[in-house]
N, C-alpha and C positions, 0 to 999 in steps of 0.2 A: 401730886398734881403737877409739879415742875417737871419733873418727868417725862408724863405724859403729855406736856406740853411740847416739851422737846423733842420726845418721839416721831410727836404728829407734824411739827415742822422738818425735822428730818426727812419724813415720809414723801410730804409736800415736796421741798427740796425736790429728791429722786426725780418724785413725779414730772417735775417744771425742767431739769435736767432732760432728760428721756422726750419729752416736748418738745425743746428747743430745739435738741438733735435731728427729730421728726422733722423739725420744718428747715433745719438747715439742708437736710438732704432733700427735701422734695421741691425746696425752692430750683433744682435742676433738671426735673421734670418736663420736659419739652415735644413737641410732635416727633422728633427725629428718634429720641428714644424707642430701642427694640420691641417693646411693649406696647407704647401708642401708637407706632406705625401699624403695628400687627394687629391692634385694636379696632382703629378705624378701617383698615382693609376687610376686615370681616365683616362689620358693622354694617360697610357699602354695600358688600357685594349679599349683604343676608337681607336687607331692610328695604335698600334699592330705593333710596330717597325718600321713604315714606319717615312721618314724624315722628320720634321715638324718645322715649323717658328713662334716663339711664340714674340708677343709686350707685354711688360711691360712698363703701361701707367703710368707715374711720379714716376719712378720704384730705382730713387733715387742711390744709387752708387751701382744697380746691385745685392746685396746680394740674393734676391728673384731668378734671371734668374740663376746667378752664381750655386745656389744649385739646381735648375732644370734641367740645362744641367749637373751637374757634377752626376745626377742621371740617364738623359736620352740621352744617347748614342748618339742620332740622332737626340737632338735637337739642334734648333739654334736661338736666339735671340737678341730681337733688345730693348734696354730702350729708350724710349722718355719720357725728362725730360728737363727745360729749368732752373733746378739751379746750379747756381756757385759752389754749394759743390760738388754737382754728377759732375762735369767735375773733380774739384779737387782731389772728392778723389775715383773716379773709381775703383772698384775692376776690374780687368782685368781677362779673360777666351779665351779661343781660338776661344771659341763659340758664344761670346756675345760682342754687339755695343752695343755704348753710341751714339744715337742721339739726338744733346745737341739743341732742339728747341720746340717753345712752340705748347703742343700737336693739338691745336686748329687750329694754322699755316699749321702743319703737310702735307704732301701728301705722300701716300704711294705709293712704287713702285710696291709692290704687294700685295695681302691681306696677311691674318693671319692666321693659322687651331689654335693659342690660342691668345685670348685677356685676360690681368690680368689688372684689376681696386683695386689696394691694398691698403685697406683704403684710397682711394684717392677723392672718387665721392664728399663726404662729403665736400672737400674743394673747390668743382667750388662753388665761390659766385661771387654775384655781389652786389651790389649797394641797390638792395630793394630785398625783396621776388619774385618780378615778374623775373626781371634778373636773379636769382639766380637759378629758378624753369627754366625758358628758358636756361641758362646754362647747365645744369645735362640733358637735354632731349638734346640737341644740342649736347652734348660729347655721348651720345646713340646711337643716330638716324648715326652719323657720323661714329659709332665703327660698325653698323648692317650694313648701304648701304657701306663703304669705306673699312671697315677695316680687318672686320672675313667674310671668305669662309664661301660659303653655306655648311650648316654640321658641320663647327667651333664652338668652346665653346669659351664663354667668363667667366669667373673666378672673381665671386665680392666678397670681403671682406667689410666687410663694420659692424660700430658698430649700432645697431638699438635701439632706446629711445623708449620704448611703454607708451602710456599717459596711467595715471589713466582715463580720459574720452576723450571723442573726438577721429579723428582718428590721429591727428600728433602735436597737441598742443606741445608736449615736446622740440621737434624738433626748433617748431618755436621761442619758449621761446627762446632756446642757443642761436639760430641766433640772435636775433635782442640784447640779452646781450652782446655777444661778437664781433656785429660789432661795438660797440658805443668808441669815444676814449675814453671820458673825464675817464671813466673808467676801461680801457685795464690792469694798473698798477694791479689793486688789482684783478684782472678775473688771469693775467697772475702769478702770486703769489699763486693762488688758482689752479695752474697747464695747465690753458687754453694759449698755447702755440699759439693760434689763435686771445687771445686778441687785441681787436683794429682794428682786420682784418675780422673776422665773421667766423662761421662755422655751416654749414645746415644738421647736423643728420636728420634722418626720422624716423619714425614706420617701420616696414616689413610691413604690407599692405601699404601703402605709397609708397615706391621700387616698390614694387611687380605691383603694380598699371602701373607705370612709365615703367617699364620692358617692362610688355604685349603689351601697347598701342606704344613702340616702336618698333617692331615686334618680342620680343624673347619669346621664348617659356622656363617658368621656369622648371630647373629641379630639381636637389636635394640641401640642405638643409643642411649641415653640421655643428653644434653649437658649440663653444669652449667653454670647460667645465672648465678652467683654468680661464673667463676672465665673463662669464656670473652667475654674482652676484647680491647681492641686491646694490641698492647704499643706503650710509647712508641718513638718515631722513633729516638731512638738507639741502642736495641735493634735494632729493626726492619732499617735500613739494613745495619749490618755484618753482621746475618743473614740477610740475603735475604729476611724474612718475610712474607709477606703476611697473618698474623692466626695463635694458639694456641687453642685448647683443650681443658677436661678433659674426657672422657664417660667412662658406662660401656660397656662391649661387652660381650654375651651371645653365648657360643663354647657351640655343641654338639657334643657329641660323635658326629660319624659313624656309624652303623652297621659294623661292624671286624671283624665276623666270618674274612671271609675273607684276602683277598691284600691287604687295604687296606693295613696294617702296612709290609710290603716296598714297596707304590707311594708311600706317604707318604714314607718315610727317601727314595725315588728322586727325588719332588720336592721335598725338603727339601733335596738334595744340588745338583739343577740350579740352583734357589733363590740358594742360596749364590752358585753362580758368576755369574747374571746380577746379583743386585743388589750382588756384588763389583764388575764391572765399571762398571757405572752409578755404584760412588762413585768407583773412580777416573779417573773422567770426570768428575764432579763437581768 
């Protein structure tokens, strides 16, 4: 029982660790940020003033929606996020909710004209590769049929690992090193805030892949030029990597009227199986 006591405050621990870190980085989250600028520019020139309801998915205590709406007049938004610190420490706006449940639980009362996935896709894992790959298509396929209007944008940030060979070798490397515990201590020392728990980068053909097959249509493409560097060699090597980084991606939403729905889940299913097999091959 003492044990298991320990465990489960250890767990905790991590968990409030990983949180904190969350909110110390997003507390510098600002309009000038390459992201938000790029964000709201599109937003303008798609929506053209009209009033519009944006979901920020694990969107953390708000700083992202808080500088959107304080940019866009006539927005209004909702974070769904299920951590104890985003209830804690809420930035408050006139325009923006915290609903504090977990995204997967979720039911909307009404769609979305924006979805924002900020740096967040990265962190659905599970248990193995298989889980983890049906996770990330499961939070897709639910944000195309449940969540964004037909015509709505979805908004990914996300860091992208491109292998020296292969199509996503890099990616799988991190996973399967930082879900392991015995070694989380010396991962999280080395800045992996995910130690002990996993975390599933991809390649952009990778994404990209995942996107299509779960009915969005990619658009553009924005790189941050701040954050898209070499990693050093000793990184690099044990990773297989040939170069990271961040951008944003603009996902539209398909036209869905008809039988799209059912051919989407159909390639979202075959999906799974091929780039199952390609990791373990990998």
């Amino acid at each position: 029982m003492q044990q298991n006591l320990q465990g489960q405050n250890m767990e905790a621990s991590k968990s409030k660790v990983q949180d904190i870190k969350f909110v110390e980085w997003s507390r510098g989250v600002n309009e000038e940020s390459y992201d938000l600028s790029e964000m709201t520019r599109i937003i303008e020139n798609r929506f053209k003033g009209k009033s519009i309801k944006i979901a920020d998915i694990g969107g953390g205590i708000g700083t992202t929606v808080n500088a959107l709406c304080s940019s866009l007049d006539t927005a209004y938004a909702d974070v769904i996020d299920n951590s104890p610190l985003a209830l804690e420490s809420f930035i408050s706006h006139a325009r923006t909710n915290l609903i504090y449940e977990d995204f997967f639980d979720f039911k909307a009362e009404r769609k979305y004209d924006v979805v924002i996935f900020r740096t967040v896709l990265h962190h659905f894992v599970g248990q193995s590769e298989k889980e983890t790959l049906a996770l990330q298509i499961k939070a897709l396929n639910k944000t195309h049929s449940n969540l964004v209007t037909e015509g709505g944008v979805v908004f990914i940030i996300e860091n992208f690992y491109e292998p020296a060979f292969g199509s996503d070798i890099t990616g799988r490397i991190i996973y399967e090193l930082t879900k392991l515990k015995f070694s989380s201590a010396v991962f999280r020392y080395l800045g992996a805030n995910t130690a002990g728990e996993g975390v599933r980068f991809r390649s952009f053909n990778s994404w990209k892949r995942i996107f299509e097959k779960c009915g969005f249509e990619l658009g553009t493409k924005i790189t941050a030029d701040d954050w898209s560097m070499s990693m050093p060699i000793w990184q690099r090597i044990p990773f297989v990597c040939k170069n990271r980084h961040q951008a944003l991606v603009v996902l539209q939403n398909a036209a869905a009227a008809d039988s799209r729905g059912e051919e989407s889940k159909g390639k979202s299913k075959r999906l799974e199986q091929e780039l199952h097999v390609e990791a373990c091959a990998a």
